[in-house]
N, C-alpha and C positions, 0 to 999 in steps of 0.2 A: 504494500500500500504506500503510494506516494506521497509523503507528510507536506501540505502546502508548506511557502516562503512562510515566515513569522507574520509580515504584514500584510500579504492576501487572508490571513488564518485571524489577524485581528480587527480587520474591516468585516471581517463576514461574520465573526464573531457579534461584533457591536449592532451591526444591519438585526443579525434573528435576533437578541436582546429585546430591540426596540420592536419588532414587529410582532413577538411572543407577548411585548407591553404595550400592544394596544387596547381599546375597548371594545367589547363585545360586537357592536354594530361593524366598527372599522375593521376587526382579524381579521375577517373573511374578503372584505370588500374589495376590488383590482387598486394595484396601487399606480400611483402617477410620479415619477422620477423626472425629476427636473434635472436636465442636462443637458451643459454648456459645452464641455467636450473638453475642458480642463482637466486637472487628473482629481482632484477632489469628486467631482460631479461621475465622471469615469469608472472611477474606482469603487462607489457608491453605486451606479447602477452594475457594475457586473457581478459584486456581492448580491443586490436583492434579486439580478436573475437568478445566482446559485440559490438562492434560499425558498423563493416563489418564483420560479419562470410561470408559471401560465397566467401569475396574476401580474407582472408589467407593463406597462403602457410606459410612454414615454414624452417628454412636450421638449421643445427645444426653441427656446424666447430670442426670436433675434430683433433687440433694441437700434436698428439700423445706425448704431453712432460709429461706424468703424468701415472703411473700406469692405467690400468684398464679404459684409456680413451673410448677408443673405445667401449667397452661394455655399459659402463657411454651412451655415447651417442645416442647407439641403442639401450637401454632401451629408454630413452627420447622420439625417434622417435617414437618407438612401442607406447609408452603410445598415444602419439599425432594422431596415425594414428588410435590408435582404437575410439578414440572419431570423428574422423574425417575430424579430421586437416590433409592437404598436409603435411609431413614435409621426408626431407631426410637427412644424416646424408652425410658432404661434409668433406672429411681426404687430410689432406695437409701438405708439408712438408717445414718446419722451419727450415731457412737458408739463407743463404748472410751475408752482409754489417749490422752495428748497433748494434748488442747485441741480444739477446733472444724477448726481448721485441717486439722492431722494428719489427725484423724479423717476429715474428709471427702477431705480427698487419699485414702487407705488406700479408703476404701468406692470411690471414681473410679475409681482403677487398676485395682479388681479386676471391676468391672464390665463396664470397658473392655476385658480379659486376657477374660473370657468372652464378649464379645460378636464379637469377631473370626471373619467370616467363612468364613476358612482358618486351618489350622495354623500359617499361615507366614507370615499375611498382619501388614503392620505396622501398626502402630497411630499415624497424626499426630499430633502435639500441636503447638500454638502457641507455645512458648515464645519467646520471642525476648531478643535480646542484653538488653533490661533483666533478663528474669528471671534472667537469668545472673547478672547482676553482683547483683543483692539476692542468689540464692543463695549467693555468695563473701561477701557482707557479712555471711548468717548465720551463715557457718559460718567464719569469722575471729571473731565475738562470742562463738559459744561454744567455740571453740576446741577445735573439730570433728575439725582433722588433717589433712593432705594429703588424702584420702581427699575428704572433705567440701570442701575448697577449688577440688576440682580442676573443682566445680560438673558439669552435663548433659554429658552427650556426644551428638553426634546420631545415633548407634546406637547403641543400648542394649535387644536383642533383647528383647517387640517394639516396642520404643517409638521411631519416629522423629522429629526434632525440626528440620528444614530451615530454620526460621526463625532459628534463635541468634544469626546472622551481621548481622541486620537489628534497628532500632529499632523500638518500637510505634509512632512517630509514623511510619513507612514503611508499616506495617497499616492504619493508619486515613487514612491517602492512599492507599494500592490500592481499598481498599474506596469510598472517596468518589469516585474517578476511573469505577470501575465502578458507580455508581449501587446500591451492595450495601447496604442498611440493618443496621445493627446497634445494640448497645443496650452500656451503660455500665452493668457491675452494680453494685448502689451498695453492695455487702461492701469492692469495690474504692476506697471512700473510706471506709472502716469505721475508724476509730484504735482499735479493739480487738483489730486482728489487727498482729502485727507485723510483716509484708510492708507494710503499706499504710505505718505509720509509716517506716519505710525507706524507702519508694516517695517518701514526700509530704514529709517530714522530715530524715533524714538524707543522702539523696542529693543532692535540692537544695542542702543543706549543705556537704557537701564539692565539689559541682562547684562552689561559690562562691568556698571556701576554697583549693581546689587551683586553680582558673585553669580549670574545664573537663575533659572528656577521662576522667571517673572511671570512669563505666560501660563504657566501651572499654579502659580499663586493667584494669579486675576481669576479663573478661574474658579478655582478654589472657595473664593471671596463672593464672587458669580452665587454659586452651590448655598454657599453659607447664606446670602440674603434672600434666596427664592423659600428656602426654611422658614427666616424669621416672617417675608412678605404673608406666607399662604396663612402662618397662623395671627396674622393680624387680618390679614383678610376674611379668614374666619372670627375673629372677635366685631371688624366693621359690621358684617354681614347681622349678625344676631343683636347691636346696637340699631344699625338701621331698622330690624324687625321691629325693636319693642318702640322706636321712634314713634315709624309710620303710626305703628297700632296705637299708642296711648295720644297722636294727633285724631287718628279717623274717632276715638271715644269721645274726645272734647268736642269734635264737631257735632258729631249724634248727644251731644248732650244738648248743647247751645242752638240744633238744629232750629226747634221750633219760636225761637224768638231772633234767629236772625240767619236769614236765607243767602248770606251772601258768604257765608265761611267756605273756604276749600277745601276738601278733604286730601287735595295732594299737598300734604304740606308737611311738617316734622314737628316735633315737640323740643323746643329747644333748651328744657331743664334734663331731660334725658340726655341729652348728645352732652351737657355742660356738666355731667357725671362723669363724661369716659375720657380716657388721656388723649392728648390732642392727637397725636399721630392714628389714634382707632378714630378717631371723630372725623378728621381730614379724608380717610379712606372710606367713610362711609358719604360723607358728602360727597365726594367724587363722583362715589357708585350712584346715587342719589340723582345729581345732578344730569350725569350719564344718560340715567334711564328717561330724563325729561327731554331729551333731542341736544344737550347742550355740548356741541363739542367745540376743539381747541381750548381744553382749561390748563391753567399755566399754574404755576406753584404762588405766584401771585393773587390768580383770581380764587385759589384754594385758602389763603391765611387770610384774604378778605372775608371772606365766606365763614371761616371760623373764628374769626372775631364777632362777628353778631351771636358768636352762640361764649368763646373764653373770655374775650377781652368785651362785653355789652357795655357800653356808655349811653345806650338811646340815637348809635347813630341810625344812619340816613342810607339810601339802596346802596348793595354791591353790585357793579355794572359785570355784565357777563357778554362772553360772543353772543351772536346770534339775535343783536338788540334784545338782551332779557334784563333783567336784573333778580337779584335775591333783596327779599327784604324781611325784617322780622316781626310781624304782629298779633299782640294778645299772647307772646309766649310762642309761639312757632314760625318756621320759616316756608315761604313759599316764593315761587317765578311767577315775575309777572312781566310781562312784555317792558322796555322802559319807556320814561315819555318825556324825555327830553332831546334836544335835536341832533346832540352828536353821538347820539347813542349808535353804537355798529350794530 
């Protein structure tokens, strides 16, 4: 019996891992491998052919920013559909809000979200332990918040990410051991994105400075805050419960002498019980669930001052022209009505 290379044997390892830890609905469902033709992405689909061939499919996002893309990636397909892999080649266009970057992440994911198979089915990605640790990197520079530090998770419905655990230099030895050709995008040497700079720049830096060990340690740090994140997210979740509930009583109380109370609102002697950081994450969730997005850490300590720090002020302005405001002891969204309101 032929004993695989070490890192073909630990790429396929990690792949059945994460696909043994899916949920019930997703185990069975055809999965969707997102590949670039890099060795990360490479080395990830020919592991989850060994593990599930009949359930692969394949999508291949070509973000037309590079010469020759499009060809690039209908060779790719062809190669993949002559062997007998699903795969199609999904062209999107890169643009809005963010930078180059963003933008093309945003048009990727959403391509990929429609291109799934099944309902249920997951979607791979290559990320592997480097991008983890630059993820933590960015988001300690802009001082992001536990939130952002606590970097990928490798469920993140339907995004599965089996690689995190692994180096890229363990991808591009799976891939060379198995004779799998792949290509080096040259974005990925680009010093005008700031992933690369990180990548090529600041990391080498600090593994020099620290002695080694950095990318395993961000990491690590990653691991340790998605911990602390889930059980405060379960303490926000069961504050927000008894919020809503003891608001929806006050109003069934008050109903019959004044018709104009809201039952979507919160009680804001409950929330001024719980430690701020449980309070802030239920507000989030809260506010979330009301359509309000783009909230910033800003419009969050606004927001929890009408319930820690109450002086009697006046609306907190929110996206979306809304505002929060707090009355009779609870908070509610009410559209704003003043003129520079966004």
């Amino acid at each position: 019996m032929t004993v695989p290379d070490p890192a073909v044997a630990a790429v396929r390892r990690a792949v059945r891992r994460a696909l043994d830890g899916l949920p019930g609905p997703a185990r069975g469902a055809p999965l969707l491998v997102a590949c670039s033709g890099g060795a990360d992405s490479t080395a990830l689909l020919a592991a989850a052919r060994a593990a599930a061939p009949a359930r692969v499919h394949v999508a291949v996002v070509d973000h037309g920013l590079q010469d020759c893309s499009a060809e690039r990636s209908a060779a790719l397909v062809t190669g993949l559909t002559a062997q007998g892999v699903p795969a199609v080649v999904h062209t999107v266009v890169v643009d809005g809000p963010g930078g180059v970057e963003a933008a093309a992440r945003r048009a990727r994911y959403d391509a990929l979200r429609a291109a799934r198979p099944h309902p249920d089915s997951a979607v791979l990605l290559g990320h592997t332990l480097d991008d983890q640790a630059e993820t933590v990197l960015l988001g300690l520079g802009r001082g992001s918040g536990a939130r952002s530090l606590a970097g990928m998770t490798t469920w993140d419905p339907p995004w599965l990410r089996p690689l995190l655990g692994l180096r890229r230099a363990e991808t591009a030895a799976a891939c060379r051991a198995q004779d799998l050709p792949f290509w080096d995008d040259p974005h990925n040497a680009d010093p005008r994105f700031t992933r690369v700079r990180l990548r090529h720049e600041v990391l080498p830096l600090l593994e020099e400075v620290l002695a080694g060990g950095v990318a395993e340690a961000l990491a690590r740090t990653a691991a340790q805050l998605r911990d602390d994140g889930e059980a405060l997210d379960a303490a926000a979740h069961d504050l927000l419960t008894h919020a809503c509930r003891n608001a929806e009583d006050t109003v069934q109380e008050r109903a019959t002498r004044d018709d104009a109370l809201d039952a979507g609102t919160l009680d804001a002697d409950v929330l001024g019980a719980a430690p701020p950081a449980v309070r802030r994450r239920a507000l989030r969730s809260w506010l979330s669930t009301r359509g309000i997005t783009g909230l910033t850490d800003l419009h969050l300590r606004a927001a929890d001052d009408l319930v820690g720090r109450w002086r009697g002020q006046g609306a907190v302005a929110l996206p979306q022209r809304l505002e929060l405001v707090r009355e009779r002891g609870r908070l509610r969204v009410r559209t704003a009505a003043w003129p520079g309101a966004r």
